[in-house]
C-alpha positions in Angstrom: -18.9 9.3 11.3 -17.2 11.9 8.5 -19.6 13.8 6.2 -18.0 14.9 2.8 -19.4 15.9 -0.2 -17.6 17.2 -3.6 -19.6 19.8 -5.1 -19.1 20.5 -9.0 -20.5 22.1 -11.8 -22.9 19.2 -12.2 -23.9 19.2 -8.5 -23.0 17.6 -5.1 -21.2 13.9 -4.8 -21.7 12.3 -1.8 -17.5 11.0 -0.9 -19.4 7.8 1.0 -16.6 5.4 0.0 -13.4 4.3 1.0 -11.8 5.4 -2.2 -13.9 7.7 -4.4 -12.4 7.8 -7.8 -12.2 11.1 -10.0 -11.6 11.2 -14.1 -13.3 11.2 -17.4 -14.5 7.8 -18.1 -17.6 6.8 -16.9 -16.5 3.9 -14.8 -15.3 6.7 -12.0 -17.7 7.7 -9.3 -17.1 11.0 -10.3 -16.8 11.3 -14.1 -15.7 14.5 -16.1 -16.6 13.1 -19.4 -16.6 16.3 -21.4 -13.4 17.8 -20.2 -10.5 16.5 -22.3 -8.6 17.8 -19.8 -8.7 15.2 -17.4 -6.8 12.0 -17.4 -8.9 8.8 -17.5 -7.9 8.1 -14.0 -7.5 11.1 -12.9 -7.3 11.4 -9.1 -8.6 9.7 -6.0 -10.3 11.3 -2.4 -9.6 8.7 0.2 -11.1 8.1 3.8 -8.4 7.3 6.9 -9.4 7.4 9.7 -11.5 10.1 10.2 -9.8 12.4 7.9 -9.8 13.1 3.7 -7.3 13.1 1.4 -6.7 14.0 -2.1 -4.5 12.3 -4.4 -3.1 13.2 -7.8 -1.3 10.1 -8.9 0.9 11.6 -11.9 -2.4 13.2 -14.3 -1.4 14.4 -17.3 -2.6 17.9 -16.5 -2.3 18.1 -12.6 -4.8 19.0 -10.2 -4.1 22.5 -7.9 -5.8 22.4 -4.5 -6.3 26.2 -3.2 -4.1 27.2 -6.3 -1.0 24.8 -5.1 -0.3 22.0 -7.3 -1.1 18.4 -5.7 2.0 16.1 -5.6 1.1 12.7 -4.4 -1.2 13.2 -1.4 -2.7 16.0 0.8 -4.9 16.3 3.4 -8.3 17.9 3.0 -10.5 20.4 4.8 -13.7 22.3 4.8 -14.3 25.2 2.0 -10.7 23.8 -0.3 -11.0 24.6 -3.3 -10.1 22.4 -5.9 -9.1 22.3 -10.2 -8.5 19.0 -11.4 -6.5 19.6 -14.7 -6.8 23.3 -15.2 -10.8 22.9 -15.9 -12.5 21.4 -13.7 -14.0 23.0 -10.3 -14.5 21.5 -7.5 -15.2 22.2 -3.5 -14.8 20.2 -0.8 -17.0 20.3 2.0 -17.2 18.5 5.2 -19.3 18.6 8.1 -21.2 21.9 6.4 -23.8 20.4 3.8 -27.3 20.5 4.2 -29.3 17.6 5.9 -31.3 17.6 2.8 -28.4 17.4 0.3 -27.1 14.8 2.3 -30.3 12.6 2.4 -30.4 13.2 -2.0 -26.8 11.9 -1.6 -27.9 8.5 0.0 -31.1 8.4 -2.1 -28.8 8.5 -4.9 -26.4 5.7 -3.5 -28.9 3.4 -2.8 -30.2 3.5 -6.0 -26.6 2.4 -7.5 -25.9 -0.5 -4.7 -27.3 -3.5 -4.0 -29.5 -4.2 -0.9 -30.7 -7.1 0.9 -33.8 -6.3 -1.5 -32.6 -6.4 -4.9 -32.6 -9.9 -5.3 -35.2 -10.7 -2.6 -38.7 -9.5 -1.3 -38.1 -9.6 2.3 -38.1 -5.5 3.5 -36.4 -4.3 6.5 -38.4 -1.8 8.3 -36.0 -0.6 10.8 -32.8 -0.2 8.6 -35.4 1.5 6.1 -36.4 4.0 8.7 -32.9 4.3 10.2 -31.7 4.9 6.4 -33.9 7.7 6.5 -32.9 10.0 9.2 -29.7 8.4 9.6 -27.6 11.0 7.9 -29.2 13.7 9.7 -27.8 12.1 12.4 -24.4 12.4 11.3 -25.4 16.0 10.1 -26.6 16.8 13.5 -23.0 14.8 15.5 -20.9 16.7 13.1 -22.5 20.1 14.3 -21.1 19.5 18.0 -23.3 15.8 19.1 -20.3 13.3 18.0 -19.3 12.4 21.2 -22.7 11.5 22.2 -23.3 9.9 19.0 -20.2 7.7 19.8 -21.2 6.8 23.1 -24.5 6.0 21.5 -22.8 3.3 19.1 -20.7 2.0 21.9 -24.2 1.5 23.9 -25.8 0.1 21.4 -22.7 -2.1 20.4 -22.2 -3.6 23.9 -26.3 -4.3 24.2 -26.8 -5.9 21.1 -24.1 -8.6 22.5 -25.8 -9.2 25.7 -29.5 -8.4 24.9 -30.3 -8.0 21.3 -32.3 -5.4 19.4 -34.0 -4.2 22.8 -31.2 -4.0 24.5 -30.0 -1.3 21.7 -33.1 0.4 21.8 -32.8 1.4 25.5 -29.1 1.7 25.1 -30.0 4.2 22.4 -32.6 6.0 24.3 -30.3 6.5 27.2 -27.5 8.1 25.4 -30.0 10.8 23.4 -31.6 11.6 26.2 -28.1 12.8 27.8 -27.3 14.6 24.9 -30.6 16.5 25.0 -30.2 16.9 28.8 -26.8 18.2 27.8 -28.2 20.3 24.9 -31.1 22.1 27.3 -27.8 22.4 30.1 -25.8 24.4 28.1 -28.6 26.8 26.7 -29.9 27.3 30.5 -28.6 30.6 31.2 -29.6 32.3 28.1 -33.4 33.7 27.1 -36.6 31.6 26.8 -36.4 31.5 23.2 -33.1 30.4 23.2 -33.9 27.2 25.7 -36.8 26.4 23.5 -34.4 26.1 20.5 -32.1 24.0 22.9 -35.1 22.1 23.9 -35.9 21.7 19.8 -32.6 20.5 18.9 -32.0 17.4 22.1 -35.2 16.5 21.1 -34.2 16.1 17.4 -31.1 14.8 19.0 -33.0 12.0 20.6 -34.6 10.9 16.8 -31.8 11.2 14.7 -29.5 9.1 16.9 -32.5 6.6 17.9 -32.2 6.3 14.0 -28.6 6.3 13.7 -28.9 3.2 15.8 -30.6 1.9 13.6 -29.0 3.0 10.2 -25.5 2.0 11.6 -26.6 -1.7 13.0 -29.2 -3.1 10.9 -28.2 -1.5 7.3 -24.6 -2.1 6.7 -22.9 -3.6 9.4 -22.6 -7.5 9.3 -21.0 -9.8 11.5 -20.7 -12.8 9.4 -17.2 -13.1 8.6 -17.3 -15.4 5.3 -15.1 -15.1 2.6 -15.3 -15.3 -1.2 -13.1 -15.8 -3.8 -13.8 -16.1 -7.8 -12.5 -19.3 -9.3 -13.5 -19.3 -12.5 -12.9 -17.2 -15.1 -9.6 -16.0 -14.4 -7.5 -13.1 -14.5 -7.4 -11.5 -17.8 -10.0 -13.9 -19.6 -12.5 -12.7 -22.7 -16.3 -13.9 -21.9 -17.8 -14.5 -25.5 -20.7 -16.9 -24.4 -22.5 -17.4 -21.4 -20.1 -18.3 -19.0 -20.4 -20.0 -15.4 -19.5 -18.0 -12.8 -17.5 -20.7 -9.8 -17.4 -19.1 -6.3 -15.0 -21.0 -3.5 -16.9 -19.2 -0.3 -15.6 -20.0 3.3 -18.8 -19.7 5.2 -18.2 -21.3 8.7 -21.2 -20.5 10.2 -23.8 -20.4 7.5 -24.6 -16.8 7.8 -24.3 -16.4 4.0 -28.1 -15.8 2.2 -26.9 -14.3 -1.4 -23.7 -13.8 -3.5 -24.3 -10.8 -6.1 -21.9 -10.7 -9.0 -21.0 -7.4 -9.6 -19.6 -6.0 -13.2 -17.7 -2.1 -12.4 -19.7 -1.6 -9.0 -23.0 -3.0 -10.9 -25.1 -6.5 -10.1 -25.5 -8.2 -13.1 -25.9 -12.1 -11.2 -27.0 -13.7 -8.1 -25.8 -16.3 -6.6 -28.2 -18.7 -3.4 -26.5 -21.1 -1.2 -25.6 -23.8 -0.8 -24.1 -24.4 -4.6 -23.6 -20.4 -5.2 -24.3 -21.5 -9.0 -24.3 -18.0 -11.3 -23.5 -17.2 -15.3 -23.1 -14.1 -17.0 -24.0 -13.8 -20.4 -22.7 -11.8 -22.8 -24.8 -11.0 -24.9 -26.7 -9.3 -22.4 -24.6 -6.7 -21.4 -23.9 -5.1 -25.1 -22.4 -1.8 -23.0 -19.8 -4.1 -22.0 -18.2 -5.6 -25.5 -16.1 -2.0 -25.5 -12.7 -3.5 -25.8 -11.8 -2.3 -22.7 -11.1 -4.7 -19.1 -14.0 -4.8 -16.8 -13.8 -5.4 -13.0 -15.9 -8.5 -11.8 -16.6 -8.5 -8.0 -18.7 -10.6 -5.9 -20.3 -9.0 -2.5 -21.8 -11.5 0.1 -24.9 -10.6 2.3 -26.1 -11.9 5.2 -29.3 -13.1 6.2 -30.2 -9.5 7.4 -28.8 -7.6 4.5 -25.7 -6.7 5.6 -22.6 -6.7 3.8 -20.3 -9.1 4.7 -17.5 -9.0 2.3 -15.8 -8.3 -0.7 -12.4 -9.5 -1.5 -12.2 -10.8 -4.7 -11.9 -9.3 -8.1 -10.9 -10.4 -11.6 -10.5 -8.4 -14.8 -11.9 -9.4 -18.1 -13.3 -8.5 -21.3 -16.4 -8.9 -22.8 -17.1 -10.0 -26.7 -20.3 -9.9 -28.4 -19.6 -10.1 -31.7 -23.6 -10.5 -32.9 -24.6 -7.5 -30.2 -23.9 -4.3 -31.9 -21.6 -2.2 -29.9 -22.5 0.8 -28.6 -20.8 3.7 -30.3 -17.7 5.4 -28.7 -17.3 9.5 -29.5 -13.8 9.6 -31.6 -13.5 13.2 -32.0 -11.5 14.9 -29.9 -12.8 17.4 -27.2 -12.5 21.1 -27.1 -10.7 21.4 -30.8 -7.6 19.6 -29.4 -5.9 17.3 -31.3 -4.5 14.2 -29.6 -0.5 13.6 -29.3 0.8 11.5 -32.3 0.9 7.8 -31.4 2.6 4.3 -32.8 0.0 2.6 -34.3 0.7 -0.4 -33.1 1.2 0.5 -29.8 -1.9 1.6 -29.9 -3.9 -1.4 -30.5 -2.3 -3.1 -27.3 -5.3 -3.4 -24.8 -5.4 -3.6 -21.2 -5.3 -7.1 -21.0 -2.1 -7.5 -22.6 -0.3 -4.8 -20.7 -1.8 -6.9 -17.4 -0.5 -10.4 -19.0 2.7 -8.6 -20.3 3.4 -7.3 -16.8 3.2 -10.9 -15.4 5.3 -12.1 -17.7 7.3 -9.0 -16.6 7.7 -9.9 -12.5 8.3 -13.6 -13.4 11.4 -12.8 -14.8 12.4 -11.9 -11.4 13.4 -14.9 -8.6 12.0 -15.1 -5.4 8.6 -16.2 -6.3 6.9 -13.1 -5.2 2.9 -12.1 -5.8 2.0 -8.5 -7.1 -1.7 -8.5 -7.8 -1.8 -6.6 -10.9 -5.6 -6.1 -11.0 -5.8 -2.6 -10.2 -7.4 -1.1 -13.5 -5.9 2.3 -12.9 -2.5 0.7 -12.5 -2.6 -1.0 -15.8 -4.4 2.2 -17.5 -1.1 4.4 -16.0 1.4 1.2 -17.8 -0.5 1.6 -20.9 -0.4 5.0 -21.4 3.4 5.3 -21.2 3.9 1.9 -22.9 3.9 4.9 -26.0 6.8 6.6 -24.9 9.2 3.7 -24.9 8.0 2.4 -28.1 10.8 3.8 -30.3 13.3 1.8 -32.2 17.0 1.4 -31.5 17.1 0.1 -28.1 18.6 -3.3 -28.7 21.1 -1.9 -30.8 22.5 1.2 -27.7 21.2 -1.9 -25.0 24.1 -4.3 -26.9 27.2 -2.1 -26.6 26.6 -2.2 -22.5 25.3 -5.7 -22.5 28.8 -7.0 -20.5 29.4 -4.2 -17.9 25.3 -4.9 -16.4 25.7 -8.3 -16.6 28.9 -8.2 -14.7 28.2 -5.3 -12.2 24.4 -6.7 -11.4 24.9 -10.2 -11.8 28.2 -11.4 -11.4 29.2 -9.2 -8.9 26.3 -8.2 -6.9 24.1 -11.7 -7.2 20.7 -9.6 -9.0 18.4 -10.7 -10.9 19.6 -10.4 -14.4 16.9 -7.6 -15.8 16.5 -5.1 -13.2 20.1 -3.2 -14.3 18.4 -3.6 -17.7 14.8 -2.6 -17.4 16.2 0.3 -15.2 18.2 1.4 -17.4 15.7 1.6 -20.2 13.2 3.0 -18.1 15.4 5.6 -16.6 17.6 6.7 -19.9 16.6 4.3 -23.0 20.3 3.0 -23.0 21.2 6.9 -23.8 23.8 7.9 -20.8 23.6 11.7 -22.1 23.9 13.6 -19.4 20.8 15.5 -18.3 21.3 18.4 -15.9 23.2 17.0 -12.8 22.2 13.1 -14.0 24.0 11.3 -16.1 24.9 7.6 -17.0 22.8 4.5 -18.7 20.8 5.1 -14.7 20.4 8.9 -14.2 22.1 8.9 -10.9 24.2 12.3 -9.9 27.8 12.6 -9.2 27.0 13.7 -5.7 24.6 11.1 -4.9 27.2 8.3 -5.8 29.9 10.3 -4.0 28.5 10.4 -1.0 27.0 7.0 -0.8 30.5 5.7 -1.7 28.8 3.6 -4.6 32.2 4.7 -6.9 34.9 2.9 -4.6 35.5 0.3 -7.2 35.2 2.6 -9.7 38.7 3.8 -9.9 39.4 6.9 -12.2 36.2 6.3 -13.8 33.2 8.7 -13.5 29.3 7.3 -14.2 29.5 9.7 -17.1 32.2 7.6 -19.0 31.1 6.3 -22.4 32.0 2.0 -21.4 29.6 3.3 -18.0 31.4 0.7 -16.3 31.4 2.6 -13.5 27.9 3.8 -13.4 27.0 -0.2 -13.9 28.9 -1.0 -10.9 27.5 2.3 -8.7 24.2 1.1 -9.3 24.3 -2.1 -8.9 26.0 -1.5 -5.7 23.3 0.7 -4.7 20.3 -1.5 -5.8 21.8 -4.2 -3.6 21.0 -2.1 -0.8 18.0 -1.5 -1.6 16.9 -4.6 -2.6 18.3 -6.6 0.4 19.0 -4.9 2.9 15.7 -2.6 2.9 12.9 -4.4 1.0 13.6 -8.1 1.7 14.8 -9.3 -1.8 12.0 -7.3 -3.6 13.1 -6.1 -7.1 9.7 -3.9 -7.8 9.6 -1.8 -4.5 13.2 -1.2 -4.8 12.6 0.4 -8.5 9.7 2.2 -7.4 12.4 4.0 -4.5 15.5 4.4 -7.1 16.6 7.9 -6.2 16.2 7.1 -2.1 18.9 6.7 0.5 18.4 3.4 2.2 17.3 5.2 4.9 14.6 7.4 3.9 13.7 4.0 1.9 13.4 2.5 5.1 11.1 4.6 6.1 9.2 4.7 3.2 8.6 1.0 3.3 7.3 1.7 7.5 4.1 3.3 5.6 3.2 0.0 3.9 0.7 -2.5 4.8 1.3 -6.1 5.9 0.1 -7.2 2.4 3.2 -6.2 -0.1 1.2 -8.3 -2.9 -1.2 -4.8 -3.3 1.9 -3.0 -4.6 -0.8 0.1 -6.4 -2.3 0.5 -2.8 1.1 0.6 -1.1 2.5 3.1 -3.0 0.7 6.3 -3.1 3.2 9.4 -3.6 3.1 10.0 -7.3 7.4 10.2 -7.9 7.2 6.6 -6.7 4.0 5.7 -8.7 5.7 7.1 -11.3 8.5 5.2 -11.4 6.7 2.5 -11.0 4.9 2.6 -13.9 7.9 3.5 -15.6 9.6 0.5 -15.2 6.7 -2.1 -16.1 5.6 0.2 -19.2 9.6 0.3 -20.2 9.9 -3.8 -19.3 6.8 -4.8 -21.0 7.6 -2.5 -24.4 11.4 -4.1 -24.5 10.4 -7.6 -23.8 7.4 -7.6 -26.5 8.7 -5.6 -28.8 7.1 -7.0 -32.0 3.7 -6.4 -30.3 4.8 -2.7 -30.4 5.3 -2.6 -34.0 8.7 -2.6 -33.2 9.3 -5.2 -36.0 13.4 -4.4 -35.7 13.6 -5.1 -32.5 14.6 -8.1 -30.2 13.7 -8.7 -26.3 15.9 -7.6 -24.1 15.9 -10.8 -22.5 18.4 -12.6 -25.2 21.0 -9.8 -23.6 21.1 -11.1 -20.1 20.3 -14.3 -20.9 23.5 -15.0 -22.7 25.9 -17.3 -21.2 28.9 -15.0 -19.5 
């Protein structure tokens, strides 16, 4: 098993997680909250398979790793140095922290998750004592016993399915005692003092794995495979009173003992079979009523403690109106001042921007799910809603209203707003040229050259003021994207604008088989960016008025008009 910490200023960080998330709120597991500096979400450190990697999804600042700057995703390794927006210092470290540090790190985890104890009284012994020494295990595998170790888990794996905890007890005997046979081996030919250390460290060898037996089978693993789901409230609901919390759980075999509600990675409710009846009250978490979303999670255990699942999260907001709030720091860190903002714009929470970008993919055919829970990927849509709230864009969207409805729709069978949310996100309806771009869609002479997206085009050039021609490359080119490379999907074809179709193609080959998680599928930052582009520049044009755009009209009554 990989050992990683991240040590800062403030100390070392345990990356135990999946994801770890990195920024200045407090709701990331690593929070800069004194650095103005770094973005709210400001990066993530991921586990695959084995290996590390840093990700910079578009910050406002950057992050450099060894003085390079970070563009979508790298691969980590021991002693990188890293700056996450010009301030903030951080090294990475794998395989070479301390046994103790790494022991304070799990002390300090357990303290923040739930066990098979926090709702109950029944202790565990064995995953206690395995909990203890189990890191030094993995301290003492990543030093050069990792094979063994694995050989160990396989042991143990196989024995605990034909003979139960015994079984893995002489399963994880055997396999120490060949690594300290194979520890004492190697140090044969050297001086007495040296096969005494050899004999010192297969003995260790032989304790810390016994215990990583036990840390990795009776702590976290589970094998109940039940499923939960949250019912009631829904996406994007405000709790203002105590609220009932209604669970649909699969549990086939009755392996279920507890369902904890969690609120951002915190219990706050438990849940008992066989109703699974649990409320959440308000008024008890005052921290909450911030005007911000909050993440609600539930987490099965099974009758041993283990973790069996969690799969289902909801957004929502919390108001206590009679709890005084707690009180949020206004002034700005450091002596900056913050960038000027609409007003209006301002005031739009992340609950509209999620129900604004549902309204936003319905518009499309098809019927297709995006779950638009991920609370970074609304935060990243909020924070460039700002940019696109300027007036005049009905008025420039108007005079080109004919040539996209013709070229996407008519011609090209789309779905009416993508050459029009495009073209806002990617120009504002301004087809200036900019550099080698030009056109209501930013695309380059060269690019529609080659691609022969012109060959209706005529004499025209994208860069002519009707952009009849730019209207019809692009919606010649989109087409290929968005049928012939992502299966009649609108949003991942936005997301690769800029892309042959076949690099495209391959881009899609890194997905996974669920295309609903559309913020987990796409990872590189130029297509996160445009991304969030597009739903920040489709959410501001459709909803003008809650911009404080007051002039305005949605873009909708353009393509919506009867040809």
């Amino acid at each position: 098993m990989p050992f990683a910490i991240l040590k800062t200023e403030d100390g070392e960080v345990e990356l135990s997680k999946p994801v770890t998330s990195i920024g200045r709120t407090s709701d990331n597991d690593i929070s800069f909250s004194g650095d103005s500096n770094i973005s709210r979400s400001h990066a993530e450190i991921e586990l695959r398979d084995g290996s590390y990697y840093l990700i910079d999804p578009g910050s406002s600042n950057g992050t450099t790793l060894n003085d390079e700057p970070v563009k979508g995703e790298v691969r980590l390794t021991d002693g990188d140095k890293i700056v996450f927006g010009g301030s903030a210092k951080a090294e990475f470290l794998f395989g070479s922290a301390t046994p103790q540090n790494a022991s304070q790190g799990q002390a300090e985890a357990n303290s923040q998750t739930p066990s098979a104890d926090a709702f109950s009284s029944g202790p565990n012994p064995l995953s206690d004592a395995g909990g203890q020494i189990g890191y030094q295990a993995d301290y003492a595998m990543n030093q050069g016993l990792y094979d063994a170790g694995s050989g160990l888990r396989n042991n143990i794996a196989s024995s605990l399915a034909s003979g139960g905890s015994s079984g893995a007890s002489s399963a994880a005997a055997g396999s120490a005692g060949t690594a300290g046979a194979a520890a004492a081996e190697t140090a044969a030919g050297g001086s007495g003092s040296t096969v005494l250390v050899a004999g010192i460290v297969g003995g260790l060898a032989v304790v810390a794995m016994v215990g990583a037996g036990a840390y990795y089978y009776t702590r976290g693993a589970s094998s109940c495979s039940a499923t939960a789901k949250i019912t009631s409230p829904e996406q994007g609901e405000t709790l203002a009173k105590p609220t009932d919390i209604q669970l649909d759980i699969s549990d086939t075999d009755g392996c279920v003992a507890r369902a904890v509600l969690m609120v951002d990675q915190k219990p706050v409710a438990s849940a008992e079979p066989p109703n699974f009846d649990a409320r959440i009250d308000p008024a008890e978490h005052p921290e909450l009523a911030d005007g911000d979303v909050h993440d609600l999670s539930v987490v099965l255990y099974d009758k041993d403690g283990g973790e069996a699942v969690q799969n289902s999260t909801v957004m929502l907001a919390f108001d206590s109106r009679s709890v005084a709030k707690p009180e949020v720091q206004t002034t700005p860190q450091g002596g900056q001042t913050p960038p000027p903002q609409n007003p209006t714009a301002a005031k739009v929470t992340l609950l509209d921007v999620q129900k604004m970008s549902q309204g936003l993919v319905k518009e499309f055919t098809g019927g297709l799910a995006y779950d638009l829970s991920d609370k970074q990927f609304m935060q990243e849509i909020q924070k460039r809603t700002a940019e696109y709230a300027v007036p005049g864009y009905t008025e420039r969207a108007a005079k080109y209203r004919d040539a996209i409805n013709v070229s996407f729709t008519h011609e090209q069978n789309l779905d009416a707003p993508l050459g029009f949310i495009l073209a806002m996100s990617r120009s504002k309806f301004d087809p200036a040229k900019k550099g080698d771009l030009a056109g209501l869609w930013q695309m380059s002479d060269a690019f529609v050259a080659d691609n022969k997206y012109n060959g209706t085009c005529g004499t025209e050039t994208i860069a002519d003021p009707a952009q009849n021609c730019a209207a019809k490359a692009c919606a010649l080119y989109m087409k290929f994207l968005v049928y012939s490379v992502f299966d009649s999907d609108p949003i991942y074809a936005a997301a690769a604008f800029g892309k042959s179709p076949a690099d495209a193609a391959a881009w899609k080959a890194t997905f996974t088989a669920d295309r609903s998680k559309i913020w987990s599928n796409i990872k590189t930052a130029p297509e996160r960016e445009q991304l969030v582009r597009f739903f920040a520049a489709g959410i501001v044009a459709e909803n003008p008025q809650k911009f404080g755009l007051t002039n305005e009209r949605p873009l909708s009554e353009l393509y919506r008009v009867t040809m």
